[in-house]
TIMAR-70695 format. One record per residue (C-alpha): residue number from 1; residue in one letter; x, y, z. Coordinates in steps of 0.25 Angstrom, whole numbers, plus 5000, padded with zeros to 4 digits. Example, Ala and Ser with C-alpha at 12.3 -4.5 7.8 and 13.67 -1.06 7.14 Angstrom:
// TIMAR-70695
@k: 1	r: a	east: 5049	north: 4982	up: 5031
@k: 2	r: s	east: 5055	north: 4996	up: 5029
//
This chain:
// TIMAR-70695
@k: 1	r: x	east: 5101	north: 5069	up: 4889
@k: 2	r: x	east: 5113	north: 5076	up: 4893
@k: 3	r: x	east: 5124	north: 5074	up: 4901
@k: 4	r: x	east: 5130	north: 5079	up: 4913
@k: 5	r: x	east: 5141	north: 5088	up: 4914
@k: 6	r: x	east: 5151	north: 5073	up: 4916
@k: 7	r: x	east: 5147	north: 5068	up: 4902
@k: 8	r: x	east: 5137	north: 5057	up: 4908
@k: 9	r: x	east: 5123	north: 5055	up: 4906
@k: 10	r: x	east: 5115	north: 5060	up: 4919
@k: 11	r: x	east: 5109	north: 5050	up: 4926
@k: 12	r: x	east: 5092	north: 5049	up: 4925
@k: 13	r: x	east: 5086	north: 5053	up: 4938
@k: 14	r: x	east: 5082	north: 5043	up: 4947
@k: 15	r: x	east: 5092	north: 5034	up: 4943
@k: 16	r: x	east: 5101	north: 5024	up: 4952
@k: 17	r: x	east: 5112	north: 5013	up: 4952
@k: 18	r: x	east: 5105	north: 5004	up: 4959
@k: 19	r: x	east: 5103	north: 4989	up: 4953
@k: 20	r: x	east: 5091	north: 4987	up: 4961
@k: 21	r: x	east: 5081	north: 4997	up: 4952
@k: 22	r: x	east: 5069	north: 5000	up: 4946
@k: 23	r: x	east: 5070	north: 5003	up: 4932
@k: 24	r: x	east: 5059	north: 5015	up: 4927
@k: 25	r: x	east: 5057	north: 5022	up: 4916
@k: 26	r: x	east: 5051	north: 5038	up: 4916
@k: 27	r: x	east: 5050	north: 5049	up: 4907
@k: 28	r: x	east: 5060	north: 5042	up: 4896
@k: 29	r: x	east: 5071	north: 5041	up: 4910
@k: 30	r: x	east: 5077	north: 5028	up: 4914
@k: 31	r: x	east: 5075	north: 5029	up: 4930
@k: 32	r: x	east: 5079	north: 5019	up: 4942
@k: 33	r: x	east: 5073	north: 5019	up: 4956
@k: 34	r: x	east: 5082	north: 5011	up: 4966
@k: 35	r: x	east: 5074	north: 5001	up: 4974
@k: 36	r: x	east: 5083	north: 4996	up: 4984
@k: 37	r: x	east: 5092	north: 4983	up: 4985
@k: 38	r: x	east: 5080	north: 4979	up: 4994
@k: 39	r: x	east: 5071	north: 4975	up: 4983
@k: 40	r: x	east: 5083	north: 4964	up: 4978
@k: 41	r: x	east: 5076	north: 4953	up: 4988
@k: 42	r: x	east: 5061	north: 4957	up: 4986
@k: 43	r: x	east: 5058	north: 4947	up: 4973
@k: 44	r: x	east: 5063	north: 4935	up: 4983
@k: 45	r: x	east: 5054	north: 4938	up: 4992
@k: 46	r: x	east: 5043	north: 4938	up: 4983
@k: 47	r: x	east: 5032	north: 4926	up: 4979
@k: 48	r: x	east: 5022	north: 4923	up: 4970
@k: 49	r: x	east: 5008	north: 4923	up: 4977
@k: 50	r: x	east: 4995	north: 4920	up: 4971
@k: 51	r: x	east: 4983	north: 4931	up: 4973
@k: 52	r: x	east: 4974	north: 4920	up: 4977
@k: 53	r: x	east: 4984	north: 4916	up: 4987
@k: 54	r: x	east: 4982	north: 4933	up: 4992
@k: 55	r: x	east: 4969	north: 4932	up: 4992
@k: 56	r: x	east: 4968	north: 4920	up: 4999
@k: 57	r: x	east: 4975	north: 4924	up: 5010
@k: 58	r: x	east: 4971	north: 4939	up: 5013
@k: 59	r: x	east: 4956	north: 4933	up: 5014
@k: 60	r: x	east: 4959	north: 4923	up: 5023
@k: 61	r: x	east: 4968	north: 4935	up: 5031
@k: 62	r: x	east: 4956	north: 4945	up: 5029
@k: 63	r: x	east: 4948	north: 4933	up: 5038
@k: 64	r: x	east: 4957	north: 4932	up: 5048
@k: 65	r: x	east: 4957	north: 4947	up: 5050
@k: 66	r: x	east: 4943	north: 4947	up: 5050
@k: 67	r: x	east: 4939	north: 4935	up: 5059
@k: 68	r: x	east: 4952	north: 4934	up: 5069
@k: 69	r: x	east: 4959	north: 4948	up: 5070
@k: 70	r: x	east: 4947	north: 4959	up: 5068
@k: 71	r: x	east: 4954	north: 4966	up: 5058
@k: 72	r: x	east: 4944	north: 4968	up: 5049
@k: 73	r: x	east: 4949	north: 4979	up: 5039
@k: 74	r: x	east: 4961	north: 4972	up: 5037
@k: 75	r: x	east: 4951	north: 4959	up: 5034
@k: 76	r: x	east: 4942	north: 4968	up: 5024
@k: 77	r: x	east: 4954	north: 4972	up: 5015
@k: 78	r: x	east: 4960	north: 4959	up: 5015
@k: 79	r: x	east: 4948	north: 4952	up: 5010
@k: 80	r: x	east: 4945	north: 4964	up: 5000
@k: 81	r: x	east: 4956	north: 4961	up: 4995
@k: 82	r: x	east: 4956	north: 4945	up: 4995
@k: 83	r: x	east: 4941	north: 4947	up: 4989
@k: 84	r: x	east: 4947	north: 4956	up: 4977
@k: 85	r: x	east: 4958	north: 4945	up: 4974
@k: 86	r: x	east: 4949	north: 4935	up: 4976
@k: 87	r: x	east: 4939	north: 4942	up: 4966
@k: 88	r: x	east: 4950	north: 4942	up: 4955
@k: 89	r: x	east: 4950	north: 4927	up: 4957
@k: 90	r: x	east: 4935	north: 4925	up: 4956
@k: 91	r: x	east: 4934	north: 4934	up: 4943
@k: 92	r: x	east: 4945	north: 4925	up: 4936
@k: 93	r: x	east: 4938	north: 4913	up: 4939
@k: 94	r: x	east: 4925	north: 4918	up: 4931
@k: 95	r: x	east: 4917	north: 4922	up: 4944
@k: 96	r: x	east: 4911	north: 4934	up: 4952
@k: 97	r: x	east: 4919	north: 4940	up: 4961
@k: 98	r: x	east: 4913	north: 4945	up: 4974
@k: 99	r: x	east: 4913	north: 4960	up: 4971
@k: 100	r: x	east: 4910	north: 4958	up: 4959
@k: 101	r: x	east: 4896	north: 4951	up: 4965
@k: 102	r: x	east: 4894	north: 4961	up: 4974
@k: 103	r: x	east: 4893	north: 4970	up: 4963
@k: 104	r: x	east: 4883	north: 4963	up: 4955
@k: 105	r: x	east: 4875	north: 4964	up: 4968
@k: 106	r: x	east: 4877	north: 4978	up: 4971
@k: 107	r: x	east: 4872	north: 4981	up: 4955
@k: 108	r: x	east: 4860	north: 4972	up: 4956
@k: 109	r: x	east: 4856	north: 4979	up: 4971
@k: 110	r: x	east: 4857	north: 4993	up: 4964
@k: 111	r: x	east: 4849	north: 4991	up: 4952
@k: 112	r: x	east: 4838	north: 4983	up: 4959
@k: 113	r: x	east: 4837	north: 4998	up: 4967
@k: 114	r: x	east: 4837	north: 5007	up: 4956
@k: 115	r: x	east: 4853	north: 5012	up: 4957
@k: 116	r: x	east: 4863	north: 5013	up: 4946
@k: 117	r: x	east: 4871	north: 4997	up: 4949
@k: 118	r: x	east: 4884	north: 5004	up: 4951
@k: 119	r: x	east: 4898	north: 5003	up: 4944
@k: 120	r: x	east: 4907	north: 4988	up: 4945
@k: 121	r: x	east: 4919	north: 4996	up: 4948
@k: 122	r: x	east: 4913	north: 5004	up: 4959
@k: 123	r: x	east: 4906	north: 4993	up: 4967
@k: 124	r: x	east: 4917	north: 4985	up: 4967
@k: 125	r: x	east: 4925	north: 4997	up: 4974
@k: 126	r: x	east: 4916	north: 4999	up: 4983
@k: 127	r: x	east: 4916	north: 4985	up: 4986
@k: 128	r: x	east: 4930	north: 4987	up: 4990
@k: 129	r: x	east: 4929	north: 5001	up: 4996
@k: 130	r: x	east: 4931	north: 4997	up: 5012
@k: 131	r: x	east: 4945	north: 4989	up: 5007
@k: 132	r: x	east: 4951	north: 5001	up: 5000
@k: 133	r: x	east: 4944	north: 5011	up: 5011
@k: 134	r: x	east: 4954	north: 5002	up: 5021
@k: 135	r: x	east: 4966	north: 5003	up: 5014
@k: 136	r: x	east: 4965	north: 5017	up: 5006
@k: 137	r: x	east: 4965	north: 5031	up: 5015
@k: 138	r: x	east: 4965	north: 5044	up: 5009
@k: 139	r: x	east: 4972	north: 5052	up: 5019
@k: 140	r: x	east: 4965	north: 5066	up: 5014
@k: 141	r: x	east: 4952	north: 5061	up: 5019
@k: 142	r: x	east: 4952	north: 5061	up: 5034
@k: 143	r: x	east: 4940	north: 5051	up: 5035
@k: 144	r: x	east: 4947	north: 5041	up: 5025
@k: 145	r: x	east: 4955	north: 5038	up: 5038
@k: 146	r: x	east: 4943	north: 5030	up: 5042
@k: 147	r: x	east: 4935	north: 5018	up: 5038
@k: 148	r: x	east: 4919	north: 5015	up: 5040
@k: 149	r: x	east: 4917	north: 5000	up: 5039
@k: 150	r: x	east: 4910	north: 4990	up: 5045
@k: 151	r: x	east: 4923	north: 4981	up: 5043
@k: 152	r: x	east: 4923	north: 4970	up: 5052
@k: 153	r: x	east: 4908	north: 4967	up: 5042
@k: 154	r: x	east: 4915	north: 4971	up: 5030
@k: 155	r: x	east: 4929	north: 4962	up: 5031
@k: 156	r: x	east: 4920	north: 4949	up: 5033
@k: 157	r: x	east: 4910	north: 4952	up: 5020
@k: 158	r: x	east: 4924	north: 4955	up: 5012
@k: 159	r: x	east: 4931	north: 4943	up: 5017
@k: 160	r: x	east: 4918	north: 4936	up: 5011
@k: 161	r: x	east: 4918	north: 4943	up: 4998
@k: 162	r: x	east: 4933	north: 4938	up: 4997
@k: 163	r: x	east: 4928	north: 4925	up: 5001
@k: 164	r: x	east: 4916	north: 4925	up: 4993
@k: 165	r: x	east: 4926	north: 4925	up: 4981
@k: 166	r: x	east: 4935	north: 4914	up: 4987
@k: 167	r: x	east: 4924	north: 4905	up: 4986
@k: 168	r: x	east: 4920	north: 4909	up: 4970
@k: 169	r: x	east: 4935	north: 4903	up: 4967
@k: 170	r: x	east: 4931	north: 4891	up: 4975
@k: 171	r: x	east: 4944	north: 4893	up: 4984
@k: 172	r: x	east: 4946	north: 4886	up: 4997
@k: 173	r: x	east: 4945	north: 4893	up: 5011
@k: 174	r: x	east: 4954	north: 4895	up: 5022
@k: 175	r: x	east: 4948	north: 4893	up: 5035
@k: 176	r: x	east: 4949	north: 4906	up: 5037
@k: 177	r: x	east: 4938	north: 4908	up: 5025
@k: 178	r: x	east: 4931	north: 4896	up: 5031
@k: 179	r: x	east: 4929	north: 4904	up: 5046
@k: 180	r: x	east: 4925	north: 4917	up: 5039
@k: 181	r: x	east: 4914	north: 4908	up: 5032
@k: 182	r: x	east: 4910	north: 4905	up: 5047
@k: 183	r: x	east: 4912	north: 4919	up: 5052
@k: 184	r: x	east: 4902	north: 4924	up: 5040
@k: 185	r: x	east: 4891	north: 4916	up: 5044
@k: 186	r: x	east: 4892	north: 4920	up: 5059
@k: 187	r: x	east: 4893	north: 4934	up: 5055
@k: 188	r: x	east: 4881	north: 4934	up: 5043
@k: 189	r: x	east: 4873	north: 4926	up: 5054
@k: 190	r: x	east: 4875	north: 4936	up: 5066
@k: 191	r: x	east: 4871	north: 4948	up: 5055
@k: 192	r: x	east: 4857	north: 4939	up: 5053
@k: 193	r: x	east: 4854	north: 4937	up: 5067
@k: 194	r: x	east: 4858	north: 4951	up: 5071
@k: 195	r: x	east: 4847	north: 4957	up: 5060
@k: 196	r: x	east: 4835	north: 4964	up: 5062
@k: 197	r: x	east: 4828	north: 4953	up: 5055
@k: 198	r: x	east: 4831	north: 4942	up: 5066
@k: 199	r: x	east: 4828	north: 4950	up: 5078
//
């Protein structure tokens, strides 16, 4: 590389003085990207958290949001993602997670009707198409702005899946689980005395 018209080497673009930098390489050229002196103070702030400590929690926060606060999407994504951590969890220990059964179920339902049983990869996507519906939007399709679900129905089966998996680990529950367990019963027995067969 030459230099400039003083002798010195030109300086690479993108590059700074400031100690606080992020050092990158690109195209064989050394380049920094300044990050502030706000970040000095970040690591300090930081902890070490177990994931089974996460998962914990956001079910137990998906309950809340379900039973005391009606805020059932929120509910639904919280335990989609409690029940996907707490999958991780089951399939360590040696174990079937609960997608992973739901699959099976799904296979053995459409060979017993004639169809093709359907890819792994693509059930379990579509097992979690509601939760990536909620939080994804593609703002060139006027309709994605919208969202069809019975949700209130669909956050409390979720929330049993997740819990479904808690129980494979042999984990203790809150008594947050403990009054979803109750709040299940009343709900799966309303659904049966609300049914044709019982009228």
């Amino acid at each position: 590389m030459k230099g400039g018209s003083d002798g010195k080497q030109p300086r690479p673009i993108g590059e700074c003085n400031d100690s606080a930098s992020v050092q990158s390489a690109r195209s064989g050229l050394q380049y920094t990207m300044k990050i502030g002196p706000w970040s000095a103070h970040r690591k300090d702030d930081m902890k070490r958290v177990e994931k089974r400590d996460i998962a914990i929690e956001m079910l137990d926060a998906a309950v809340s949001e379900h039973l005391d606060h009606g805020r059932h999407f929120a509910a639904y994504n919280l335990a989609a993602v409690a029940e996907e951590l707490l999958s991780k969890f089951v399939q360590q220990a040696g174990f079937r997670d609960s997608s992973t059964v739901k699959i099976g179920a799904v296979k053995v339902m459409n060979k017993a009707l004639g169809y093709p049983e359907g890819d792994d990869k693509a059930l379990r996507k579509a097992f979690f198409e509601t939760k990536n519906s909620i939080k994804h939007m593609d703002t060139s399709q006027e309709t994605d702005r919208y969202i069809t679900a019975n949700i209130e129905t669909g956050a409390r089966r979720k929330i049993g899946d997740a819990v479904r998996n808690l129980e494979k680990l042999g984990w203790s529950k809150s008594p947050l689980l403990t009054r979803f367990a109750e709040h299940r019963k009343n709900a799966q027995r309303k659904l049966f005395s609300d049914s044709p067969a019982e009228k």
